[in-house]
ROSE-72716 format. One record per residue: residue number from 1; z, x, y of N, C-alpha, C in turn. Coordinates in Angstrom, 2 decimals. Layout:
// ROSE-72716
   pati      n.c3      n.c1      n.c2     ca.c3     ca.c1     ca.c2      c.c3      c.c1      c.c2
    NUM         Z         X         Y         Z         X         Y         Z         X         Y
...
// end
This chain:
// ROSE-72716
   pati      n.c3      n.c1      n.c2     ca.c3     ca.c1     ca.c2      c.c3      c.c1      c.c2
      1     10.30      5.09    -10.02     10.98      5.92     -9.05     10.03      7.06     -8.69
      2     10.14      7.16     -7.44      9.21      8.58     -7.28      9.36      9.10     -5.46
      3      9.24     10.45     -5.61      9.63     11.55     -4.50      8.02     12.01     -4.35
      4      8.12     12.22     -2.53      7.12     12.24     -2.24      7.55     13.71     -1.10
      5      6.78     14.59     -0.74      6.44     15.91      0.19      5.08     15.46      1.41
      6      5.34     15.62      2.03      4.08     15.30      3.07      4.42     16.28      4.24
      7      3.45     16.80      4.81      3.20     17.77      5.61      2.18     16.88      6.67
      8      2.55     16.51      8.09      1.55     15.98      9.14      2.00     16.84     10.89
      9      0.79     17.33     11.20      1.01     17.68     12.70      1.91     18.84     12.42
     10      1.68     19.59     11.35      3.20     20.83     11.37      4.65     20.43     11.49
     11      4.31     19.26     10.69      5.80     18.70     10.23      6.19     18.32      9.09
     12      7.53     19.02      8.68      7.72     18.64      6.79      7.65     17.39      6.89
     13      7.96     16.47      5.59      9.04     15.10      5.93      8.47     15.01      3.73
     14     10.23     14.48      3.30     10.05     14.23      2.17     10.50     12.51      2.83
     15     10.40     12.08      1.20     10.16     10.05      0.95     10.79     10.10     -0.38
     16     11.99      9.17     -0.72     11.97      8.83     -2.30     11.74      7.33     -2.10
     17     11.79      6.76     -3.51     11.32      5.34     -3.43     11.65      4.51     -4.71
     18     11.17      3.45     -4.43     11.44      2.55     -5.96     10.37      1.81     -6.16
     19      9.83      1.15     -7.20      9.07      0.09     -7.37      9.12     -0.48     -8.55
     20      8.60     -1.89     -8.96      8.84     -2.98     -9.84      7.92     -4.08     -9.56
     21      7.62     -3.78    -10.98      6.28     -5.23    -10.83      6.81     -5.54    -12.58
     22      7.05     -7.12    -11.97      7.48     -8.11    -12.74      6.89     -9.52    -12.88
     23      6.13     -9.79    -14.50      5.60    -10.68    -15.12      6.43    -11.95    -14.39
     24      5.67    -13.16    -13.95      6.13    -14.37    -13.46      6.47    -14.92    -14.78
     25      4.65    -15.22    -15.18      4.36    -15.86    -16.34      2.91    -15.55    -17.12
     26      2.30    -16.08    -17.67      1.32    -15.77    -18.35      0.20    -15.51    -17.14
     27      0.26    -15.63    -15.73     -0.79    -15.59    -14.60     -0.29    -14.95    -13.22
     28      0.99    -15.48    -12.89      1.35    -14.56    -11.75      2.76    -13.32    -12.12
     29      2.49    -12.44    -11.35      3.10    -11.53    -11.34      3.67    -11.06     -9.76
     30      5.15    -10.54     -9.59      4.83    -10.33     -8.51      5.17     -8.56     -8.84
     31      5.50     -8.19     -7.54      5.85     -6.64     -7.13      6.47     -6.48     -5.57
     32      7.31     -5.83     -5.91      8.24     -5.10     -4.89      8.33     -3.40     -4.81
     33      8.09     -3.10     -3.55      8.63     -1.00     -3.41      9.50     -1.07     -2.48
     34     10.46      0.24     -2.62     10.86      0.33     -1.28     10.99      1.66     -1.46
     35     11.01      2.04      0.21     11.09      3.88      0.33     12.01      4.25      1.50
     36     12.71      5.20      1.22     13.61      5.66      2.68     13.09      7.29      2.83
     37     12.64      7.49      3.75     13.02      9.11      4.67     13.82      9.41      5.21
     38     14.91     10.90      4.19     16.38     10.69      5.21     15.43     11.70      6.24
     39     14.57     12.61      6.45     14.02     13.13      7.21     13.69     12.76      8.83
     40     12.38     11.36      8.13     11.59     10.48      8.97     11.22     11.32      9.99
     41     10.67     12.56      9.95      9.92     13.38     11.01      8.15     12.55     11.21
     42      7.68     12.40      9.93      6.08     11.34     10.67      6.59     10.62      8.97
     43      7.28     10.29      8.33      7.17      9.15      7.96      8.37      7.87      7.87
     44      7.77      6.82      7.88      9.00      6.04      7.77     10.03      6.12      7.65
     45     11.18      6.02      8.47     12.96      5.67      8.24     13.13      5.32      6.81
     46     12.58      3.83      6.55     12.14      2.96      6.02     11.29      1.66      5.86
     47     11.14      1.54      4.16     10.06      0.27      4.37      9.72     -0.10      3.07
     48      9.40     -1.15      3.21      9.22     -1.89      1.96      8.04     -2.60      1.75
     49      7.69     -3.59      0.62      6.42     -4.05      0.29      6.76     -5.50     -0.74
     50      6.40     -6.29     -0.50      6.48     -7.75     -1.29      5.08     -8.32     -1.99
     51      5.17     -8.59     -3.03      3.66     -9.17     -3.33      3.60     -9.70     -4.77
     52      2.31    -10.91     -4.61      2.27    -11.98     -5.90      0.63    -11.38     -5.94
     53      0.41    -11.26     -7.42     -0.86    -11.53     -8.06     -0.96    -12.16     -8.62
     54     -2.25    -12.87     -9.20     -2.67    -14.05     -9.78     -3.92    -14.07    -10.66
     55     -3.66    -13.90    -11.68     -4.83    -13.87    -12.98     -5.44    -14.86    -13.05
     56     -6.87    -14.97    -12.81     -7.53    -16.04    -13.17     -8.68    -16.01    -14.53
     57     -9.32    -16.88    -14.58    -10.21    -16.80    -15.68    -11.44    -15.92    -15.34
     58    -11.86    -15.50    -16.35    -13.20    -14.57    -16.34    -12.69    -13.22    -15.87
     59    -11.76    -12.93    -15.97    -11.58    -11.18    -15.97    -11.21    -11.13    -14.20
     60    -10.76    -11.71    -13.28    -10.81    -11.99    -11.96     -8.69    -12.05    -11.64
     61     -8.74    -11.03    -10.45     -7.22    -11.02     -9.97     -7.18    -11.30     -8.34
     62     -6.05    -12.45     -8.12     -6.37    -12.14     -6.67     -5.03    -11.53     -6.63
     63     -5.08    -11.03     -5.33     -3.05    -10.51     -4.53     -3.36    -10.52     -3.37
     64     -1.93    -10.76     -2.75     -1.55    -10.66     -1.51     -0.47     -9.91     -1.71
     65     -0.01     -9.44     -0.87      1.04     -8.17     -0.26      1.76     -8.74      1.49
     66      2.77     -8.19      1.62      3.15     -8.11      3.12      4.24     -6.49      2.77
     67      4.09     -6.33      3.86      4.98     -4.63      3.85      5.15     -4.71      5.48
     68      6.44     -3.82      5.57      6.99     -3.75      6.65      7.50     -1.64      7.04
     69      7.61     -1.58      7.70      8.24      0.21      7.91      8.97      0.16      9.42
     70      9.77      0.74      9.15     10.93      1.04     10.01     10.76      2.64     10.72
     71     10.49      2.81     11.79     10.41      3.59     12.17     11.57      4.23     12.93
     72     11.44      4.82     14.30     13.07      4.94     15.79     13.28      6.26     14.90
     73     13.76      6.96     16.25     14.22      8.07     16.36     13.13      9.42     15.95
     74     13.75     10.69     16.44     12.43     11.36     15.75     11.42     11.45     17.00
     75     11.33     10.70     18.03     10.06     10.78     18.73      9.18      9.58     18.89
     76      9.73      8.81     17.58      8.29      7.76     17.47      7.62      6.96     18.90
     77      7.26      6.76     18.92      6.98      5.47     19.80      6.71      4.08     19.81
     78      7.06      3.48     18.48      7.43      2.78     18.16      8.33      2.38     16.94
     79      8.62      1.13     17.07     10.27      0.75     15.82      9.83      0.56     14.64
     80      8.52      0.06     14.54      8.19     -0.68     13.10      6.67     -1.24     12.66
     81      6.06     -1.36     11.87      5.15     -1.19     12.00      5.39     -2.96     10.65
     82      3.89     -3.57     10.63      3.74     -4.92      9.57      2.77     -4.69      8.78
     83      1.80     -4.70      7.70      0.48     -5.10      7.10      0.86     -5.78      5.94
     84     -0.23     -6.51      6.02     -0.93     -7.49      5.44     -1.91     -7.44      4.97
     85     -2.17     -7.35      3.18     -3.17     -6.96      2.67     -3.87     -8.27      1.65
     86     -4.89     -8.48      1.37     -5.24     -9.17      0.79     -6.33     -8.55     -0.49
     87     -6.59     -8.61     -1.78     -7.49     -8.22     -2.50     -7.79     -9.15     -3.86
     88     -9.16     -8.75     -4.17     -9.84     -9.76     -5.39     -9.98     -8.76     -6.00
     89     -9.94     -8.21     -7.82    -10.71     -7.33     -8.42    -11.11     -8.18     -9.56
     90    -12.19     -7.64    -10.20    -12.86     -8.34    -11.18    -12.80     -7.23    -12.67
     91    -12.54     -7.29    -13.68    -12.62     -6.65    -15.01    -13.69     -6.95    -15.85
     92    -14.04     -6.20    -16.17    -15.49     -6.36    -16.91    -15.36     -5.30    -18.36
     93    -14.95     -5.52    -19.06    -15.14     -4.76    -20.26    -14.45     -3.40    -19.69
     94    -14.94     -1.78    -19.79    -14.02     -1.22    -19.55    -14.02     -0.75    -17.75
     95    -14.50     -1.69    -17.04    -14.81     -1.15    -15.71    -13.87     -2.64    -14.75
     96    -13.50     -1.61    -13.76    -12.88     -2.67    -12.64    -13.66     -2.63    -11.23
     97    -13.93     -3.62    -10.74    -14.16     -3.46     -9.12    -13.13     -4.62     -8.60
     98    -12.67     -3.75     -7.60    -12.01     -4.35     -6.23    -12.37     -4.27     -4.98
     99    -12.09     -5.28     -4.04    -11.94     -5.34     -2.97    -10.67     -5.70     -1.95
    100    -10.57     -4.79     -1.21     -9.27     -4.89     -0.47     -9.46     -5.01      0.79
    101     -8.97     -6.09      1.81     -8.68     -6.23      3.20     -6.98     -6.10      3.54
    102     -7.12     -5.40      4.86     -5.87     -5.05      5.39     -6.02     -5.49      7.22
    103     -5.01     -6.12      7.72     -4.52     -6.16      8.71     -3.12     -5.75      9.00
    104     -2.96     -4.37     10.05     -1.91     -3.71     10.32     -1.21     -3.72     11.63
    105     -0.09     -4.60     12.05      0.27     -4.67     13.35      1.58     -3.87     13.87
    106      1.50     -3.18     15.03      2.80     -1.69     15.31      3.59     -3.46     15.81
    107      4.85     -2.90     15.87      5.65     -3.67     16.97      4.99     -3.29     18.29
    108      4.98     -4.39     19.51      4.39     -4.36     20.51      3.02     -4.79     20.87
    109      2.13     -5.46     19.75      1.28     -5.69     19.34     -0.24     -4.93     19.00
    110     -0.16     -3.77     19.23     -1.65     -3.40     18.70     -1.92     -3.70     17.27
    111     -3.01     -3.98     16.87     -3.54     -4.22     15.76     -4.66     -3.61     15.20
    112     -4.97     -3.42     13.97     -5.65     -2.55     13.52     -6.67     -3.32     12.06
    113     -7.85     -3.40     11.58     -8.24     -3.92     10.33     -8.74     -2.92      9.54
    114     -9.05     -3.15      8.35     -9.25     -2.46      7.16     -9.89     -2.54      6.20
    115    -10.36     -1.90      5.25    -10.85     -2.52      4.08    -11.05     -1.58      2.98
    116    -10.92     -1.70      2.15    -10.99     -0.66      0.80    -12.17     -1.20     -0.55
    117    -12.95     -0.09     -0.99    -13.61     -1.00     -1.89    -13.82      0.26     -2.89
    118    -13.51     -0.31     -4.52    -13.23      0.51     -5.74    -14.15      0.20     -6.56
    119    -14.81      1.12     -7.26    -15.15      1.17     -8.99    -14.65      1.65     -9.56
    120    -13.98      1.78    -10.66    -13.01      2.36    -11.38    -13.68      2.03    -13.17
    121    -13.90      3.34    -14.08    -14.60      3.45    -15.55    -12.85      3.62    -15.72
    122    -12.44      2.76    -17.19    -11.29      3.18    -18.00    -11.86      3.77    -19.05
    123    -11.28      5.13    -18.92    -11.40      6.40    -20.48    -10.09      6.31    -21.52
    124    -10.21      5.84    -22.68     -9.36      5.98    -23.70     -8.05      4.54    -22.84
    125     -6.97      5.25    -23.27     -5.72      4.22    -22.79     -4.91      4.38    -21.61
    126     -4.74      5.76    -21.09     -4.39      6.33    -19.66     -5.54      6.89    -19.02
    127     -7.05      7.10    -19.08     -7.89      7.83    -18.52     -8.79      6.82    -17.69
    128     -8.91      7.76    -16.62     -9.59      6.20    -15.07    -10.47      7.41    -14.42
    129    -11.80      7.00    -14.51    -12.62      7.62    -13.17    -12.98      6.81    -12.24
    130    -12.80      6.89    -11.25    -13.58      5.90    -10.01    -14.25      6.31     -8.98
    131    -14.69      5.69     -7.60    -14.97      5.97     -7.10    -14.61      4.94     -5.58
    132    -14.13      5.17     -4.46    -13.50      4.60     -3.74    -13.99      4.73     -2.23
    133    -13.89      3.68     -1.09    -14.92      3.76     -0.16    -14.19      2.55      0.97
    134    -13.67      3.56      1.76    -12.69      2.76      2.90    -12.59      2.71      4.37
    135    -12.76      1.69      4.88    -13.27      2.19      6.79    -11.76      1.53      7.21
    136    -11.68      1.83      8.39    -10.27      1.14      9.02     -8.94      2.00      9.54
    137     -7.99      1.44      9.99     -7.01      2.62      9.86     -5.55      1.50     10.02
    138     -4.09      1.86      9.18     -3.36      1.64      9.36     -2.26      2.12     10.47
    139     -1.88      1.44     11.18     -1.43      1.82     12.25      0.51      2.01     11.72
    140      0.55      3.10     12.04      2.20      3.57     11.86      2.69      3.97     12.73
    141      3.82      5.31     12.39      4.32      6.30     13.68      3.55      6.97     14.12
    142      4.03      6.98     15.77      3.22      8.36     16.21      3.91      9.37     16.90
    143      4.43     10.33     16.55      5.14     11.54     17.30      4.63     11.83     18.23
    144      5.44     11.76     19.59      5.08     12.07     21.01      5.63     13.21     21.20
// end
């Protein structure tokens, strides 16, 4: 569970949310979020997120994702927004690299691509340094 504050364009807007990621079996896993803005000044009404990962051999994960957001009212200029993400990361003793592709479509069709790429050192049992490196842009609301 978790509450979110965001400040865009000189506009408040809070977010609460949910999420759950649940063991298939010994290899896939999936995951679900969802979030509502009773606000929705620049963020989502609502929206959600679906997705399977898949453990393979040699320290190697793939996932896919689909997510959806609900936009209207507020100004937006558009209803809803789609992406579609795809990523591989690899584990290596205490270090991770990933790679992430994203395709993001508004209702009405513009489209947008993406990509994200991680190193990440694990310190102790909760401790992570990384370093992260992303071109692209997801396409959402836009207050007119």
């Amino acid at each position: 569970i978790n509450a979110r504050h965001t400040r865009r364009n000189g506009r408040d807007d809070h977010e609460l949310g949910a999420a759950l990621a649940l063991p298939l079996d010994e290899r896939w896993a999936f995951n679900a979020s969802a979030t509502a803005s009773p606000s929705h000044r620049v963020l989502a009404r609502q929206g959600g997120t679906l997705g399977l990962a898949r453990s393979l051999d040699g320290g190697w994960v793939l996932g896919a994702s689909l997510g959806r957001s609900l936009f209207g009212g507020n100004g937006s200029s558009t209803t809803g927004s789609s992406i579609l993400r795809l990523s591989g990361e690899r584990y290596v003793g205490a270090w991770r690299f990933a790679l992430g592709l994203a395709r993001s479509r508004l209702d009405g069709g513009q489209t947008e691509n993406g990509w994200v790429a991680q190193i990440d050192h694990y310190v102790g049992e909760r401790g992570r340094l990384g370093f992260v490196v992303a071109r692209g842009r997801e396409l959402e609301n836009v207050p007119e």
